[in-house]
N, C-alpha and C positions, 0 to 999 in steps of 0.2 A: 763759554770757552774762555779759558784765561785770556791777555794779552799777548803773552811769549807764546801759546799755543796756537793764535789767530796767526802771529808775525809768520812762526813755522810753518804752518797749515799754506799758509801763501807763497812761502818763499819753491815748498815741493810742484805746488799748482801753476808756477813759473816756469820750471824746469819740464814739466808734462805740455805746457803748451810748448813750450821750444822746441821739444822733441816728436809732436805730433804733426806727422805726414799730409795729417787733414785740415790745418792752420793754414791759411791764406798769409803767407812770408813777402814782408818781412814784417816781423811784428814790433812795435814803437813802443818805447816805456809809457809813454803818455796814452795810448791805447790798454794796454797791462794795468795805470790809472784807475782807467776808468771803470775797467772790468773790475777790479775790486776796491771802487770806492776809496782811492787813497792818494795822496799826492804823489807828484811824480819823484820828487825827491825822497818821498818813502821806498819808490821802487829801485830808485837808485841805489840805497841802502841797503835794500836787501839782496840786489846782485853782487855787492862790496861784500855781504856776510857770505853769497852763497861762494863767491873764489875764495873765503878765507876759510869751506870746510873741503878746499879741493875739488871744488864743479868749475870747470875753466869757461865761463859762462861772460859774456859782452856784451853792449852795447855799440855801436857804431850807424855812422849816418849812411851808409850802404846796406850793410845786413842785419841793422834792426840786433835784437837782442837776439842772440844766439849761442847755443856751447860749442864752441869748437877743438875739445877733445871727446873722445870715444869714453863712455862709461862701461866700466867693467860690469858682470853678469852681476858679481858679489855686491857692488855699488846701486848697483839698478834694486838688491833681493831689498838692503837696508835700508833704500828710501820708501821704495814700497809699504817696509814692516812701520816705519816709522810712519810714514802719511793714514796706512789703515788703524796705526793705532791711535793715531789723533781722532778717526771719524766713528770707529769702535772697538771699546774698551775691552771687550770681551774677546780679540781675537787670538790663538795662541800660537806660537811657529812652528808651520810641520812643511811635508815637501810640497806643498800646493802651491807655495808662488815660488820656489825656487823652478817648478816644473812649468809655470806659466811664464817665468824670464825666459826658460830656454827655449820655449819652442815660439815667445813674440818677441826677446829680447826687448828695444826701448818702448816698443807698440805697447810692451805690458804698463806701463808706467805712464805714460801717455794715452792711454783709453780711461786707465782706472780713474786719472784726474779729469778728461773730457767728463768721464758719466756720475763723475763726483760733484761736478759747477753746473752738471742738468741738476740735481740732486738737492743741492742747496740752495739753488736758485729757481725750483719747482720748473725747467723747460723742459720741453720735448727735445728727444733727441731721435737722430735719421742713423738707425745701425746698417752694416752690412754683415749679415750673419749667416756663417759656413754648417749647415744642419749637415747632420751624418747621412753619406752615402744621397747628398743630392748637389744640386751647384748652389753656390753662393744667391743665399737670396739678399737681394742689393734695394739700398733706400729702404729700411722699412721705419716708419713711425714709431718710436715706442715714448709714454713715460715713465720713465728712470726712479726705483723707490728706494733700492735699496741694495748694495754691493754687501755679499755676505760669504762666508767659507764654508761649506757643507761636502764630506766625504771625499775630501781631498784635494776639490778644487775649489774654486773664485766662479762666483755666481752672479749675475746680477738680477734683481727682481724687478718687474716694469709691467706696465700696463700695458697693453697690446691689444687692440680688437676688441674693448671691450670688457678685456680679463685681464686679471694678473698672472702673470709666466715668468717662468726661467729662463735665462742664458748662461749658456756658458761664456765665462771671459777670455778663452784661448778659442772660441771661435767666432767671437766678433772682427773681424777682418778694419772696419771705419768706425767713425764715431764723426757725427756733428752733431753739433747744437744747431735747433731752428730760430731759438730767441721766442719760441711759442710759450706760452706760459700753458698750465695744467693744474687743476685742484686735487694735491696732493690728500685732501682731508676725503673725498671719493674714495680711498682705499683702505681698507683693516685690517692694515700688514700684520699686527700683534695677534691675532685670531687663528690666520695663514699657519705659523709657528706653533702657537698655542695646543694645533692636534696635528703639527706635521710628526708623523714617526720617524723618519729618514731624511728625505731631500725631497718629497715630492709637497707642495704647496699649492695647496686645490681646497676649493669649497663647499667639497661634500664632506657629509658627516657620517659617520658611521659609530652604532655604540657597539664593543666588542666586549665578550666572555670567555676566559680562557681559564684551565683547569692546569696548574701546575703541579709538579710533584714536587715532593720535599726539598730535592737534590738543588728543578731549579729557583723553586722560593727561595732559597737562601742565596742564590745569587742576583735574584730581579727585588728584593726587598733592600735593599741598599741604592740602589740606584731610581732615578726620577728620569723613566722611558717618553714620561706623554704628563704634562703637567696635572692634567685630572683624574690621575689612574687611582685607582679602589684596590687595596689588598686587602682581603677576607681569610682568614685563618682558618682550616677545617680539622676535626677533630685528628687524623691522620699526619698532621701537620705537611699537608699539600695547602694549595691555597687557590682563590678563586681571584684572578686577575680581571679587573674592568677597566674600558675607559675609552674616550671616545678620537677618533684618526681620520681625516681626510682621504685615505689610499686604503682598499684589501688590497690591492696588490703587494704593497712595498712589505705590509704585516706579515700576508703568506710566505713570503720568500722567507723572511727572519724564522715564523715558527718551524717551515721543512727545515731550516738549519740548524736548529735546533737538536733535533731528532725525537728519540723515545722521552715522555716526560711534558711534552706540552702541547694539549689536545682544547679545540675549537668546540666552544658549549654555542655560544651564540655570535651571528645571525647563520642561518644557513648555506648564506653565499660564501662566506668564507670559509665554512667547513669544504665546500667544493672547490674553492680554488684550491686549497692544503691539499685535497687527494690527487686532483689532478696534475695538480704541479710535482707533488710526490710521483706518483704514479709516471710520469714524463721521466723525471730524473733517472729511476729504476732500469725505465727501455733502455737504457745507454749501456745496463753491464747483462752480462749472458750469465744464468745461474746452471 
């Protein structure tokens, strides 16, 4: 990472520890220091740059470094966009972190940089994560691999139990760091992706065959669904789709939406999810 990009990358990870709830306050530039390896007059420096882009951010010998004006939604969306696209390049703006300011406002900004310095600093981090339709489960262990955007929302990937899992980022409730260290090279995050279809990142394998018609060859032949997919031309000009995905689930749901035009050759499990899952859908209208 360049130097301007290291200065920036630091100066946003300033403003997230300021603003997070779970920071033991008040926090010391000379502590700020040390955290990132740099002198204290560097840190001084960069809170000089951060009031001269409009962050009314301070130091003092009572309250420690702190902002004491309120960030707007739209303030919070642009450092966000600018810190994620320092950490990856690939990411592009849609409503997924305008919709995770609104419903953590500064929490969103202040997690994303806590499980960013687990991240880069290979620690364990202690989430408290609100799963659907149960209570908050509090203190859990995870290590932190990777903050990524899939289907709308902000995800974080981490080890957990053993496995690698998702979270959502609007419903991690805390975030700390233990200072535990973790061997990030244990995990084959690039694999994960490699045969995820959708958003589900799991380490089964599944090799699939799928019978398309004309109509939709010509619209999945342009597009790269699963990095290892096989297109087969048949004399009909349908085509025989392969290739190999961690989830039937997430595939069935895609092919019923499909509709008429894309039918399941191979494995036979997934020809039964497709009927049944059709077949489910069906009950819902009276003919």
């Amino acid at each position: 990472m360049f130097d301007f990009q290291t200065k920036f990358k630091r100066q946003i990870e300033i403003i997230g520890i300021c603003l997070s709830p779970d920071i033991q306050k008040p926090v010391r530039t000379y502590e700020l220091a040390t955290l990132f390896n740099v002198e204290e007059l560097t840190i001084k420096r960069d809170l000089k740059d951060l009031r001269s882009y409009g962050i009314d951010i301070h130091s003092t010998k009572r309250e420690g470094v702190c902002i004491t004006s309120e960030l707007s939604n739209q303030k919070l969306i642009d450092i966000i966009l600018d810190y994620t696209s320092l950490n990856h390049n690939d990411y592009a703006l849609d409503k997924s972190t305008s919709l995770l300011v609104e419903k953590l406002g500064v929490k969103a900004l202040s997690s994303i940089v806590a499980l960013q310095l687990c991240i880069d600093n290979d620690e364990c981090a202690i989430i408290d994560y609100n799963k659907v339709g149960t209570k908050i489960e509090q203190s859990r262990e995870v290590e932190p691999l990777l903050i990524f955007q899939n289907e709308g929302s902000w995800r974080l990937l981490a080890g957990s139990d053993g496995k690698m899992k998702q979270f959502l980022l609007d419903k991690i409730t805390c975030v700390r760091s233990t200072g535990k260290k973790f061997r990030k090279k244990n995990y084959n995050v690039k694999d994960l992706f490699k045969y995820s279809w959708k958003t589900w990142l799991g380490e089964d394998k599944y090799h699939i065959k799928l019978w398309l018609s004309e109509f939709w060859a010509e619209r999945v032949k342009p597009r790269i669904l699963v990095t290892d997919q096989k297109l087969t031309k048949q004399q009909d000009d349908s085509v025989i789709f392969e290739c190999t995905v961690n989830s039937l689930n997430e595939i069935a749901g895609w092919i019923v939406s499909r509709g008429e035009g894309v039918k399941v050759l191979e494995p036979e499990e997934l020809r039964t999810l497709v009927i049944n899952l059709a077949e489910g859908t069906l009950k819902n209208y009276s003919r």
